[in-house]
C-alpha positions in Angstrom: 1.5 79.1 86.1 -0.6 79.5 83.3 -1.7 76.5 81.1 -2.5 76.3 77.3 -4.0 73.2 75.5 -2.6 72.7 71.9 -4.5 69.8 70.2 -4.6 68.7 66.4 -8.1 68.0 65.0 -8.2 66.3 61.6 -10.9 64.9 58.8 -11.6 61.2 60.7 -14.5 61.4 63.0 -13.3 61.8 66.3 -16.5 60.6 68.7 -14.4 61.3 72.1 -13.8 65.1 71.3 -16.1 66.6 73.4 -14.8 64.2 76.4 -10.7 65.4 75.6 -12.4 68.9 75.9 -14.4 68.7 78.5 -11.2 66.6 80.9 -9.3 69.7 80.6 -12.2 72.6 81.1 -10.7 73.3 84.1 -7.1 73.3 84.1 -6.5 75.1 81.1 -6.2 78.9 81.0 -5.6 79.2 76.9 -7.4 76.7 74.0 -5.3 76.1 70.4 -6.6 74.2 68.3 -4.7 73.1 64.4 -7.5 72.1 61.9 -5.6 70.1 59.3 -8.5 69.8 57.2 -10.6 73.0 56.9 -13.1 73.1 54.5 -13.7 69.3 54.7 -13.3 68.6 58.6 -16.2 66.6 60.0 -15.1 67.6 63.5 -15.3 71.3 62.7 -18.5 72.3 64.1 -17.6 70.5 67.3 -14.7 72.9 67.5 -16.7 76.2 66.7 -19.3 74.6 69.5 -15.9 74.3 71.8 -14.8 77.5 71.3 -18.4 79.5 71.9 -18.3 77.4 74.8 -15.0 78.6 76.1 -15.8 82.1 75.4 -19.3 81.8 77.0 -18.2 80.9 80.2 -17.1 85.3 80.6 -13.5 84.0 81.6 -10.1 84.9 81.1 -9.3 82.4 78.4 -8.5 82.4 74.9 -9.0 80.1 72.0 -8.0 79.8 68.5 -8.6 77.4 65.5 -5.9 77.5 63.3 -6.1 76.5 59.5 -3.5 73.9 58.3 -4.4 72.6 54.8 -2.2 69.4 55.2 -1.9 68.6 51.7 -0.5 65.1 50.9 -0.5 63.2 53.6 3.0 62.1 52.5 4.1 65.5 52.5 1.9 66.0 56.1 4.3 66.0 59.4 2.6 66.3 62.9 5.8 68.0 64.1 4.6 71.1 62.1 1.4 71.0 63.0 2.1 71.2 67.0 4.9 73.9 66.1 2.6 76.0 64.4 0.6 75.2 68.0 3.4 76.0 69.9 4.3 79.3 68.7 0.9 80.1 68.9 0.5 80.0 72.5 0.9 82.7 75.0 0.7 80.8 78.1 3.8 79.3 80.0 3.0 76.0 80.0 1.8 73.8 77.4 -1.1 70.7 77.7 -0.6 68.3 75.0 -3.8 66.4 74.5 -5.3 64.4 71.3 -8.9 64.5 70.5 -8.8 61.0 71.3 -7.4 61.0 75.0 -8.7 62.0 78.6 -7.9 63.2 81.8 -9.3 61.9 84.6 -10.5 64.3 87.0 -9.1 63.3 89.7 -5.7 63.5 88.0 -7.1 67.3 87.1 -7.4 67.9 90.3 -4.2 67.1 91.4 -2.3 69.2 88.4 -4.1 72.2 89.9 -2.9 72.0 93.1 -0.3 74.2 94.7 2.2 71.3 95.5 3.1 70.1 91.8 3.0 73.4 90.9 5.9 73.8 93.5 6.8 70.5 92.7 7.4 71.1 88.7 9.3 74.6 89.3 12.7 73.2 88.7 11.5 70.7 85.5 10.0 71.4 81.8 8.1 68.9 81.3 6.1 66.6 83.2 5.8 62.7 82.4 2.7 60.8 83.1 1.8 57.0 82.6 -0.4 56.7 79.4 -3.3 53.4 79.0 -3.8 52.8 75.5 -7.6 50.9 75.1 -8.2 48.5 71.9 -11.6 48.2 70.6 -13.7 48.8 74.0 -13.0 51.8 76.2 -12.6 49.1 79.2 -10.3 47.2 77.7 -6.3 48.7 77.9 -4.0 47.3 75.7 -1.2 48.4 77.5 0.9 51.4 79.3 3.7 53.3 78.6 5.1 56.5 79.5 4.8 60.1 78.1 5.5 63.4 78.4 2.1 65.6 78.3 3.0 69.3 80.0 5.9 71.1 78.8 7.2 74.6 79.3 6.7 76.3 76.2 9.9 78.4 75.7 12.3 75.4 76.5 11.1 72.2 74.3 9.6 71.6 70.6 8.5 69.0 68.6 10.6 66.5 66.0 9.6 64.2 63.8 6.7 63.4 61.8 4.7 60.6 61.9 5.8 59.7 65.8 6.3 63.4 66.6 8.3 63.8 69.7 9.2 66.4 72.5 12.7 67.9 72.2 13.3 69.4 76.0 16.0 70.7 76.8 15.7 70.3 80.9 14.8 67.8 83.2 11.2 65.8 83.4 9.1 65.5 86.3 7.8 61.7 86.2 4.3 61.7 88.3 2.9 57.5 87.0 0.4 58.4 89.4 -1.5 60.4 87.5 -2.9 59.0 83.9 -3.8 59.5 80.6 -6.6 57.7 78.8 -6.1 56.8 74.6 -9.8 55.7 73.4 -8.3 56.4 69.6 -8.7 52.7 68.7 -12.1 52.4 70.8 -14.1 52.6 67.3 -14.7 50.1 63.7 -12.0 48.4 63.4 -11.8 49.2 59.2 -11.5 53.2 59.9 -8.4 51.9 62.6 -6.6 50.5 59.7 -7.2 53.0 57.5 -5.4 55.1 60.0 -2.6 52.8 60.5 -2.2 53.0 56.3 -2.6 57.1 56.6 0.7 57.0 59.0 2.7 54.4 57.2 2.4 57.1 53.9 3.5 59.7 56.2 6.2 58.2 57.4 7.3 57.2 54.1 7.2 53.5 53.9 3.6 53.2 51.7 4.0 49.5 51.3 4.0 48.5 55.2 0.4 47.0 54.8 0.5 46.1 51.0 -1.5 43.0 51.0 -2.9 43.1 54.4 -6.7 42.7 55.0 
């Protein structure tokens, strides 16, 4: 059961990066990375530092950084983005994780064990519980479920903005093992401007008119 990582890394700062990478060193077999802003992506060095890093370690891995100029943003869809991922990816399964979410290693741990892998045989994708953290990265907002594993030939993505998984067999729900969002763990102003950046992509620009 071979494991890729497919991630999308774009122009805002993302200061928990190097955490998302460094949660899934060890489960992941294949790195591939969509950089929706080259040329003017302040997390692009980061990436390059990832990738040496990868490489360095003299294993069996790959990684990839993928150029995506997204254009207008109205015109941007995430969907694309983890397509183009997607069909990328040579591995059997895939690892969808943000460059603003972690793994716990305990949870690591347990994905790499035989049982789940017996355990997920029968399934194509796996559903985890997901803690979303406002402002402080000890304070969760709240919890909801998600998919995060999928096997690549029987699922894609839909959507934009809220990009989702289309897959076309059953899901293994494990709550037990957990995702950590720290994406709104930073200044409050850059939040908002992400909330606007999202609104124009999904095509209702005037969501926040007037809202400070």
């Amino acid at each position: 059961m071979s494991i890729a990582l497919n991630m999308i890394v774009g122009y805002f700062e993302e200061p928990f990066l190097q955490a998302a990478f460094a949660s899934a060193l060890d489960l992941c077999d294949e790195w591939v990375f969509i950089d929706t802003a080259p040329g003017n992506n302040p997390n692009r060095g980061t990436l390059e530092d990832i990738a040496w890093h990868i490489n360095y370690q003299d294993n069996p891995k790959w990684v990839r950084i993928i150029d995506m100029p997204r254009g207008e943003d109205k015109d941007f869809s995430f969907a694309e983005a983890r397509e183009l991922a997607r069909v990328n990816t040579e591995s059997d399964w895939i690892l969808r994780l943000d460059a603003d979410e972690v793994i716990h290693e305990k949870d690591i741990y347990d994905l790499k064990l035989q049982q789940f892998r017996a355990d997920i045989e029968g399934y194509d994708a796996l559903e985890i519980a997901f803690y979303h953290f406002m402002v402080y990265p000890w304070l969760y907002q709240y919890i909801e479920s998600k998919q995060i594993l999928f096997r690549k030939e029987n699922f894609s993505w839909i959507n934009g903005v809220h990009e989702l998984p289309k897959v076309k067999g059953d899901t293994l729900k494990k709550h037990d093992i957990k995702y950590y969002h720290y994406g709104y763990c930073r200044g409050q102003e850059e939040v908002f401007k992400r909330w606007v950046l999202y609104t124009d992509i999904d095509n209702k620009p005037d969501y926040y008119k007037g809202v400070n």
